[in-house]
C-alpha positions as CSV (number, residue, x, y, z in Angstrom):
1,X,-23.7,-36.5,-41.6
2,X,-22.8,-37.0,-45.7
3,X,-21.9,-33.3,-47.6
4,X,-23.8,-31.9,-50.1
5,X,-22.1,-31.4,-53.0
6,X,-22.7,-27.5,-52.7
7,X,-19.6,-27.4,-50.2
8,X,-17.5,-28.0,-53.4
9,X,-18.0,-24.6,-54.9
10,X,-15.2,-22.6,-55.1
11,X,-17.0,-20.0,-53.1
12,X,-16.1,-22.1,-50.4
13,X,-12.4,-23.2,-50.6
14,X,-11.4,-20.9,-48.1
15,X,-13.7,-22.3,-45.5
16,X,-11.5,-25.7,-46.3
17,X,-8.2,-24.1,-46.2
18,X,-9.6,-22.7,-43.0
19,X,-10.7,-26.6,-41.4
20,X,-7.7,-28.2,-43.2
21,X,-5.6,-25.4,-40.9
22,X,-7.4,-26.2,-38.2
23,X,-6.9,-30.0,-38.3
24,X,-3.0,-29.7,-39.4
25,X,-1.8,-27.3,-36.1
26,X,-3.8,-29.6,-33.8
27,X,-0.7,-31.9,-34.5
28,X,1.3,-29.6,-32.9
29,X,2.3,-29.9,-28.7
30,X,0.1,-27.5,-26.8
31,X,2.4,-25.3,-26.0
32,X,3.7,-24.9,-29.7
33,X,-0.4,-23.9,-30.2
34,X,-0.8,-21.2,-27.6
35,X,2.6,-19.8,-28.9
36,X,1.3,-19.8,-32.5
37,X,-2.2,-18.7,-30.9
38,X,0.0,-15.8,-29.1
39,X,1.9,-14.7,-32.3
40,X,-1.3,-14.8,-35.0
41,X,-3.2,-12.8,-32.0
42,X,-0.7,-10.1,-32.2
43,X,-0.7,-10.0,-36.0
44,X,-4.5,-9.5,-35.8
45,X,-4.7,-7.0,-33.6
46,X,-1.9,-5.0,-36.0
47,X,-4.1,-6.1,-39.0
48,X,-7.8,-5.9,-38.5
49,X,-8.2,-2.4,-37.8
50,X,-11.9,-2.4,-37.3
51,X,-12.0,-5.3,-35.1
52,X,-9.1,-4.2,-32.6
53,X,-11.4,-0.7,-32.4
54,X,-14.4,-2.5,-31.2
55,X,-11.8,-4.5,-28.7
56,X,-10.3,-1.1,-27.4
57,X,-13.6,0.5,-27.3
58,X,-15.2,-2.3,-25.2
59,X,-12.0,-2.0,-23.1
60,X,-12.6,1.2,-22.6
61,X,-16.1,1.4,-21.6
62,X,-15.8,-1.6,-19.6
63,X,-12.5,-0.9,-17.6
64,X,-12.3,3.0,-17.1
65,X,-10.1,2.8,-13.8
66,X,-7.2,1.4,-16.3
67,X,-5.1,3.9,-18.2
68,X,-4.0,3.6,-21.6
69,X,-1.2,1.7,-21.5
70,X,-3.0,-0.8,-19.0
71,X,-6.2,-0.7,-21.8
72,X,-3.8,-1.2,-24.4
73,X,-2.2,-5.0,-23.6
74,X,-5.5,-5.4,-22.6
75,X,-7.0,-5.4,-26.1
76,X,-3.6,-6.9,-27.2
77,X,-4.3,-10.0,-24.6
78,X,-7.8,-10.5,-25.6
79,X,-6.4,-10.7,-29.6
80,X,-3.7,-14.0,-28.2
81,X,-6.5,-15.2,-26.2
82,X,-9.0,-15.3,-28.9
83,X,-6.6,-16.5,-31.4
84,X,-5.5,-19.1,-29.1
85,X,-9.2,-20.3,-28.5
86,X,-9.8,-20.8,-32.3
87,X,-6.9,-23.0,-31.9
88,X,-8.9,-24.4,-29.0
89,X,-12.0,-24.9,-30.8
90,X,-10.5,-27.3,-33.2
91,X,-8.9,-29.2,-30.4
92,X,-12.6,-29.6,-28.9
93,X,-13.5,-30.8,-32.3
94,X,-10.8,-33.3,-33.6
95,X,-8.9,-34.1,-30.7
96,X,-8.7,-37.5,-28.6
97,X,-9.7,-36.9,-24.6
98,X,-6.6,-38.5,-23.6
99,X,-4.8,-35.3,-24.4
100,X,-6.1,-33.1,-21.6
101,X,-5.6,-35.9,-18.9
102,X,-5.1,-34.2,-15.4
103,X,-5.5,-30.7,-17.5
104,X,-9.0,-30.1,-15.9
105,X,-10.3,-29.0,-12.4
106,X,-13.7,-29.0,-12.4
107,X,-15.6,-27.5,-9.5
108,X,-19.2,-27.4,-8.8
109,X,-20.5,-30.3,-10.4
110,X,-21.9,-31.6,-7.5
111,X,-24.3,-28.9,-7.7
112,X,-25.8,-30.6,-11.0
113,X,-25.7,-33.7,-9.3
114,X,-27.9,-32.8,-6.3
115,X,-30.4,-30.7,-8.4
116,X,-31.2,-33.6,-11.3
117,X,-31.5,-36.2,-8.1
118,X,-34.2,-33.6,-6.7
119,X,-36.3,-34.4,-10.5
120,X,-35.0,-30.5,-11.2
121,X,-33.2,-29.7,-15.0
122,X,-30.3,-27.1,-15.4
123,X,-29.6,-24.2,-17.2
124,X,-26.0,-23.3,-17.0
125,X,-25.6,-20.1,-17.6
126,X,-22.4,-19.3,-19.7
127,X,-20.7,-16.7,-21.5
128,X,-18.4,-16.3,-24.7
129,X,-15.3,-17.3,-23.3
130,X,-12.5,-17.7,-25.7
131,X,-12.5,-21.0,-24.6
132,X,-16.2,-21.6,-25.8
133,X,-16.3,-24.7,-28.2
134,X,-12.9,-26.4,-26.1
135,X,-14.9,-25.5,-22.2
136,X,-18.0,-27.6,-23.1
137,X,-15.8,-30.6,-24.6
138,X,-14.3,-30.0,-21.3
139,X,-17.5,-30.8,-19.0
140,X,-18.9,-33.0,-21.8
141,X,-16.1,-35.6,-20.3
142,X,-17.8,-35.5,-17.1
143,X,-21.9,-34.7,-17.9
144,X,-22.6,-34.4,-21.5
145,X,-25.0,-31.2,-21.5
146,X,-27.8,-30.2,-24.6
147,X,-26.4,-26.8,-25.8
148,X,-28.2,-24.1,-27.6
149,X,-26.5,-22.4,-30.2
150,X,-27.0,-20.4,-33.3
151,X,-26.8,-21.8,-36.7
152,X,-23.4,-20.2,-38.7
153,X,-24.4,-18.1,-41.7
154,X,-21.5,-20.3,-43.6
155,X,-23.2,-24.0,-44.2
156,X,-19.9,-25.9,-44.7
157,X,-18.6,-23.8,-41.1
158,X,-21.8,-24.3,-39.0
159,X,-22.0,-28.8,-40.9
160,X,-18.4,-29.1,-39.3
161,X,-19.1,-27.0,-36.2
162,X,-22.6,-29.3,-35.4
163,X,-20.3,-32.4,-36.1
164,X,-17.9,-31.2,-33.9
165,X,-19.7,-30.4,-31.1
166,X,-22.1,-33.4,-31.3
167,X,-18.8,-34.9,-29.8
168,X,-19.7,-33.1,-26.5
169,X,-22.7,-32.4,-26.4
170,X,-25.7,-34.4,-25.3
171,X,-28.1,-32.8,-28.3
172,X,-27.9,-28.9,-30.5
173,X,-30.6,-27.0,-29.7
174,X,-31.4,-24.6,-32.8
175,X,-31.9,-21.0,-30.4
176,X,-35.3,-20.6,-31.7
177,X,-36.8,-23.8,-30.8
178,X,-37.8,-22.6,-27.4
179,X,-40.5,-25.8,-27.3
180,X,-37.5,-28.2,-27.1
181,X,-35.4,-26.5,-24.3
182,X,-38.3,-26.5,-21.9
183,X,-39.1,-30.2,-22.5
184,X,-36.0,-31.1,-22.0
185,X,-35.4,-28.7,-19.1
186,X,-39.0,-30.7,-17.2
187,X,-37.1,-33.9,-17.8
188,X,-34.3,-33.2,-15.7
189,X,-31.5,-32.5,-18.2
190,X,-29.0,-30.0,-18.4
191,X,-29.4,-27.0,-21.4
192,X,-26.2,-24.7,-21.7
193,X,-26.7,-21.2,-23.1
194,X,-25.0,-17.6,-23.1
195,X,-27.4,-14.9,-23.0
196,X,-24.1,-12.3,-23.1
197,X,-24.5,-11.1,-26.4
198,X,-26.5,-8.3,-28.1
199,X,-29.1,-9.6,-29.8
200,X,-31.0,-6.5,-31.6
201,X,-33.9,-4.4,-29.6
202,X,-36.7,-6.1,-30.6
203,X,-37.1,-9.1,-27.7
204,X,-34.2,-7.6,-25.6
205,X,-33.8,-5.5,-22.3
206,X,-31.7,-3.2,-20.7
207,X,-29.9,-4.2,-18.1
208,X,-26.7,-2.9,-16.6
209,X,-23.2,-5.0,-17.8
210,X,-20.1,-3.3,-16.5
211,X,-21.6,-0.4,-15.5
212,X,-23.2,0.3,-18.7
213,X,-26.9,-0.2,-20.1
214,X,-26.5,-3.3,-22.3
215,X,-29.3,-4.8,-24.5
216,X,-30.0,-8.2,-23.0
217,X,-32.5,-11.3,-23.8
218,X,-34.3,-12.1,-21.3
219,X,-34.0,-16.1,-22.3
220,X,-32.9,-17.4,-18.6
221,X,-35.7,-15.6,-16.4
222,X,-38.3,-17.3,-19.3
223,X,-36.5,-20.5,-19.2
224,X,-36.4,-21.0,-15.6
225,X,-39.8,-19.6,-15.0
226,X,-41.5,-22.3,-17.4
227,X,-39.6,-25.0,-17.2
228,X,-39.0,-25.2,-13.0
229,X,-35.3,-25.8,-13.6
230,X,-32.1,-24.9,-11.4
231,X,-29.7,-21.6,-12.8
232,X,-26.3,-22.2,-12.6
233,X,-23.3,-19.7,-13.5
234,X,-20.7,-21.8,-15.9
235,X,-17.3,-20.4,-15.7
236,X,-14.2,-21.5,-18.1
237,X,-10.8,-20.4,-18.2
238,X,-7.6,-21.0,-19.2
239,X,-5.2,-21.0,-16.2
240,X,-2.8,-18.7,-16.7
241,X,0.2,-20.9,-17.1
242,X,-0.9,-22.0,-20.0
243,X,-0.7,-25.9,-18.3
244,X,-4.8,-26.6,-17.6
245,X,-8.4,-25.5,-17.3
246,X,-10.6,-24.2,-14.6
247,X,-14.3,-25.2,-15.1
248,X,-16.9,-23.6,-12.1
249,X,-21.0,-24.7,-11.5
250,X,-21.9,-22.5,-9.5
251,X,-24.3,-23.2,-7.0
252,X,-28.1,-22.1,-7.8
253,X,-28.9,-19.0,-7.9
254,X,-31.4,-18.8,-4.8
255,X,-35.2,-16.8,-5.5
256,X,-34.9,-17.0,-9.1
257,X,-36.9,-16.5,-11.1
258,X,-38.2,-13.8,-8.9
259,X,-41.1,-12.5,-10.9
260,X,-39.1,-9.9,-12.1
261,X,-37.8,-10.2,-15.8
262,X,-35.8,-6.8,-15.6
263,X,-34.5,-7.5,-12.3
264,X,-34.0,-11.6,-13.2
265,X,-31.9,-9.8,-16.0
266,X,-30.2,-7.7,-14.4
267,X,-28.9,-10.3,-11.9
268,X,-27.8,-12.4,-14.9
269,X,-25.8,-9.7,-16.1
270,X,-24.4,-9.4,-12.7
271,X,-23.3,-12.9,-12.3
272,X,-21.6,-13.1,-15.5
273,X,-19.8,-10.2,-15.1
274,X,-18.3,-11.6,-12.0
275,X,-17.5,-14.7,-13.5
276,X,-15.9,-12.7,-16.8
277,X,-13.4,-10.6,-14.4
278,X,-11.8,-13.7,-12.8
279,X,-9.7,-13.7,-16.6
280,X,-11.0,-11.2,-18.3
281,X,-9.0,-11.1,-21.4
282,X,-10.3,-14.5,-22.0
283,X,-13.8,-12.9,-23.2
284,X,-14.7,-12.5,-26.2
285,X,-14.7,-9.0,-26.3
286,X,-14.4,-8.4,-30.1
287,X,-17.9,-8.7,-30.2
288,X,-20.1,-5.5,-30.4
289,X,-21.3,-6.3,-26.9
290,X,-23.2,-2.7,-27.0
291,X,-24.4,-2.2,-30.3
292,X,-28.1,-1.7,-29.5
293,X,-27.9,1.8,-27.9
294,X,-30.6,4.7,-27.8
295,X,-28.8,6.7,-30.5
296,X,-28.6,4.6,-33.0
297,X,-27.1,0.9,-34.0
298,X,-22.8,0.8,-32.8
299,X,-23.2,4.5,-31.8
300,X,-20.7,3.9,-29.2
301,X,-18.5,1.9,-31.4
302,X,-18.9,4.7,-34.1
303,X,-18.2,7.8,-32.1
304,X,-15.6,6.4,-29.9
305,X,-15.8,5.3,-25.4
306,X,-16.7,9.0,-24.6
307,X,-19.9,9.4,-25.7
């Protein structure tokens, strides 16, 4: 995939500082990374102000029962985690296979197995995990899947991110080419996507996500309802001694689609949310998971958990 000579404006240079960091700390042992990943996570979430109140605000909506304190390391473990998984990402991209030899557990593949010898595709059904890019590089050892994804809005960041993930992946699926992912999903393959984040009003609904009214797309009730395929719930952690990885199929989701788009929702939301609270700092909760709301665009995020 040659470079177009646009990439050599100075208006990106810090996009190749950025890659050149990336490659250089991949040289380091893992556990030199997640420390480095600990340490920048903490500066971050001292530094980027804005960002660490969208953390604590999601915290705070979506954890209640915890007190401050508890809310508090909270946000600070979900800054570590997330700094950690951009180390992650360029492991997924760069590094050899051979370094996460008897690393993985993988459970509920079989699941894939018996629905593509049944003539039935997959949609696996994941969520923004820290561990994102590094989780499918992950199952792409074992079942290379076709991943839809949204282009970057930087064109040197999203030419290095399709090159990396081409590594794992069986084909990028640009999101708005919804022709593709149903032909594919009628020939039996497997098409990962997250539906977790807020994508505007316009082709969303509202469905409850941690007890709260979240704006949702209603992409896997559509999917599965044209296409015929199998829903699965893809889960990916880091386990918490920092020594491996947890990947979970889980097995189909049984009367679905049901007929019901708001209810089909509703039950994705559900399902992730379950998955999300088996690590839950591991999300990627510095996204503005509820900025769609009736009173306006990041009301919540503007006016603080209480409203």
């Amino acid at each position: 995939m040659p470079l177009s000579t646009q990439f050599f404006h100075p208006r990106y240079w810090p996009t190749w500082l950025q890659l050149a960091l990336m490659r250089f700390i991949i040289c380091f042992p893992m556990r030199v990374q997640y420390a480095l990943g600990r340490t920048l996570g903490r500066l971050l979430y001292r530094l980027v102000k804005s960002r660490r109140r969208v953390v604590e605000t999601n915290i705070a909506l979506c954890f209640p029962d915890y007190d401050a304190a508890a809310q508090r390391q909270m946000a600070i473990e979900v800054f570590e985690n997330n700094a950690i998984g951009f180390l992650e990402t360029a492991m997924a991209w760069w590094s050899p296979d051979s370094r996460f030899e008897n690393r993985v557990e993988l459970e509920g593949y079989e699941h894939i197995e018996q629905a593509q010898a049944e003539g039935k595709g997959v949609i696996l059904v994941g969520a923004h995990y820290s561990t994102l890019d590094l989780g499918g590089f992950l199952l792409g050892q074992t079942h290379k899947v076709s991943t839809i994804y949204r282009p970057h809005n930087n064109p040197l960041l999203d030419h290095y991110l399709r090159i990396g993930r081409n590594r794992f992946t069986d084909e990028l699926i640009d999101n708005r080419n919804t022709r593709q992912v149903i032909r594919l999903l009628k020939v039996g393959k497997v098409v990962w996507l997250a539906p977790d984040q807020d994508m505007g009003p316009t082709n969303s609904i509202y469905a409850p996500f941690f007890g709260l009214s979240a704006a949702t797309v209603p992409t896997v009730s559509r999917l599965a309802r044209l296409s015929k395929a199998r829903v699965m719930i893809f889960g990916q952690y880091r386990t918490p001694d920092n020594n491996g990885y947890k990947l979970t199929i889980s097995e189909p989701l049984e009367s679905f689609p049901s007929g019901d788009e708001q209810a089909d929702t509703a039950r994705i939301n559900a399902e992730l949310e379950h998955a999300i609270r088996e690590y839950p700092t591991q999300y990627m909760w510095v996204h503005r998971r509820f900025k769609t709301h009736p009173k306006g665009k990041n009301h919540l995020y503007k006016q603080g958990h209480n409203h």
